[in-house]
C-alpha positions, 0 to 999 in steps of 0.5 A: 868418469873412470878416471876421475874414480882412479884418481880419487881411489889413487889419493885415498890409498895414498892416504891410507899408506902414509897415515904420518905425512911428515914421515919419509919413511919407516925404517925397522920402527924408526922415522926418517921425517921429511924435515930430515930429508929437507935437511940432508938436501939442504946440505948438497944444495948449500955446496951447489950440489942438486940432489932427488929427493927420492934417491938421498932418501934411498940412502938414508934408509940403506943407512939407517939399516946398515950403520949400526949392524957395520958397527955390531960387526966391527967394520971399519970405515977409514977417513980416507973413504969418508973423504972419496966420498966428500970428494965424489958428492961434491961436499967441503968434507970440513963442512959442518952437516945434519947427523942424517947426512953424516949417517949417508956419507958413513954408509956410502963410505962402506960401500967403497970399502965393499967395492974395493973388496977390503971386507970378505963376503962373509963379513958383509953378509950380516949387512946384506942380510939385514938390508933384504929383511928390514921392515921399510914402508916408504911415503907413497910419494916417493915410490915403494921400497924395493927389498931384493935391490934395497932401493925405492922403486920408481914411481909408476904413474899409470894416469899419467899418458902421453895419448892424445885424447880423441875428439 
C-alpha cells in the first residue's frame, strides 16, 4: 500500500511541475517543445545517428542560454567549428536541419573554439555566468536542471529496485 501511495504521489508531483506537457523545457520564459525536440532528434536519426532524448535537450537549453549572449559579446564562431562538429555528430553539414538543431551545432561549435582556448576567460565569462543564473525548469521526465553543471541531472528513480521481494 506504500508504494502505491508514492507511486501516485510521484505522478501527481510529476504532474503539478510540468503544467504544459508539451513542454520539454522552460528556458529564461522561452519553451523548447517536445516537438522540437522530436524535430532535432529527427535530424540525427535521419543520418543514422541515435541520439537520448535527454542529452540533445541538454543541449538545446545550453544553447537557448548561450547563442545570443555569444552574439551580444560578439564572439565568433569560424565555419570550420561548425564543420568539426557536422563531422564529430556524424551529420551531412549541407543537410537541410530544423533551427533548434542549428541552434545546437552553433553552441557546440562554441564549445570548440572555448576548448581550444581561441577565447579569454574573461570573455567566456558573460556566457558562463548566464548559463549558472538561467531560469530553467525541465519536464520532470527528463530529470532536473542542474545549474552549477549546466546539465539536466539524471533521473532518480527511487521506486525502481532490484530487490526480490521476499515471499
Amino acid at each position: 500500500m506504500k508504494k502505491l501511495v508514492a507511486l501516485v504521489g510521484a505522478g501527481l508531483l510529476m504532474a503539478a511541475c510540468s503544467a504544459n506537457p508539451s513542454s520539454a523545457a522552460q528556458v529564461n520564459g522561452e519553451t523548447i517543445t517536445i516537438a522540437e525536440l522530436a524535430q532535432v532528434q529527427a535530424d540525427f536519426q535521419d543520418n543514422g545517428v541515435n541520439s537520448l532524448a535527454d542529452g540533445v535537450l541538454n543541449m538545446m537549453i545550453n544553447a537557448e542560454v548561450a547563442n545570443e549572449i555569444i552574439a551580444d559579446a560578439g564572439l565568433s564562431v569560424p565555419e570550420e567549428m561548425r564543420q568539426t562538429v557536422f563531422s564529430q555528430l556524424g551529420l551531412n553539414p549541407d543537410g537541410e536541419y530544423s533551427a533548434a538543431t542549428d541552434e545546437m551545432i552553433d553552441f557546440l561549435a562554441f564549445t570548440l573554439v572555448v576548448q581550444q582556448g581561441l577565447y579569454t576567460v574573461d570573455e567566456i565569462n558573460p556566457v558562463l555566468t548566464a548559463l549558472g543564473e538561467a531560469d530553467v525548469e525541465v519536464n520532470p521526465r527528463f530529470g532536473t536542471w542542474d545549474s552549477e553543471n549546466f546539465a539536466i541531472a539524471p533521473l532518480v528513480r527511487d521506486y525502481v529496485t532490484s530487490e526480490q521481494p521476499s515471499i
